[in-house]
C-alpha positions in Angstrom: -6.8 13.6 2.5 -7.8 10.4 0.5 -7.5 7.0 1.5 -8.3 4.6 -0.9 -7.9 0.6 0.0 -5.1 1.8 2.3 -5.8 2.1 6.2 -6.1 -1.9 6.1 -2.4 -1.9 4.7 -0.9 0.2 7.3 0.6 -1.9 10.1 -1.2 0.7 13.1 -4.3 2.2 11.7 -4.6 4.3 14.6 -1.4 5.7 14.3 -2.1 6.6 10.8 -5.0 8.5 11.6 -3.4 10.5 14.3 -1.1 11.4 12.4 -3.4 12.8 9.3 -5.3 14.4 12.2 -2.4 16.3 13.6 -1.6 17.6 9.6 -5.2 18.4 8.7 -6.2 22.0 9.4 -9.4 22.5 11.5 -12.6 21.9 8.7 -10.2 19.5 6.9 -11.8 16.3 5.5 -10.7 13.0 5.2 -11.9 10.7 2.7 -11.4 7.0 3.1 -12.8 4.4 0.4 -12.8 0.7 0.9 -13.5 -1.9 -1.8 -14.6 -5.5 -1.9 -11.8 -7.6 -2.8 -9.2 -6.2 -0.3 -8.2 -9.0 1.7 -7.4 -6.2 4.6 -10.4 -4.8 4.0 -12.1 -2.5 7.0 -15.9 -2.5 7.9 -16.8 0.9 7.8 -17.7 0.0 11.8 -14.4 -0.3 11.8 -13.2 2.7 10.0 -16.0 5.1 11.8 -14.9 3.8 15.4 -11.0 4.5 14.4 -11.7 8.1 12.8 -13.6 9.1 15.7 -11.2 8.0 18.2 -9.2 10.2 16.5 -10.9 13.4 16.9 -13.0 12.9 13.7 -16.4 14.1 12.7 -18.9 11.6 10.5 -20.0 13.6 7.9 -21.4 10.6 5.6 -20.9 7.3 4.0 -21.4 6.5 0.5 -22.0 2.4 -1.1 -22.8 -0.5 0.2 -21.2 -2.8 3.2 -18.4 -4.1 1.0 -17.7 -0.7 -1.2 -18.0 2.4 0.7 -16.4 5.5 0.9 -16.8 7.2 4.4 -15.9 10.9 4.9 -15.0 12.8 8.4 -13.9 16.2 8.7 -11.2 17.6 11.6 -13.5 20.1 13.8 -12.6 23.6 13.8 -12.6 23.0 18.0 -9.4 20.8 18.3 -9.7 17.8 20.4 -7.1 18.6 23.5 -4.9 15.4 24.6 
């Protein structure tokens, strides 16, 4: 899955990324990009902390602080809720 200036837009981040979770098979990546210019633009603090509360893995980061793309990956051991 690619997010590309787009998790800011969404009225509950969180919710987004649960639900992208819950599609992605286990090993599935997620690839979210943030840009500078984007007034609802997301440190990638930000993005990490949400992803992970998720379920996500960190895999890497890519840019600088203002122009990133960060990539996580679903873990073939599901999270259990």
């Amino acid at each position: 899955v690619f997010l590309v200036a787009v998790l800011g837009e969404v009225s509950d981040p969180a919710a987004c990324l649960e639900g992208i979770y819950r599609t992605l098979r286990p090993s599935g990546l997620l690839s979210i990009t943030e840009q500078p210019g984007d007034p609802d633009f997301l440190p990638l603090s930000v993005v990490r902390a949400l992803a992970e509360q998720q379920g996500f893995e960190f895999v890497e980061s890519y840019g600088k602080k203002k122009n990133y793309t960060a990539n996580f990956r679903k873990p073939i051991r599901v999270r259990q809720k």
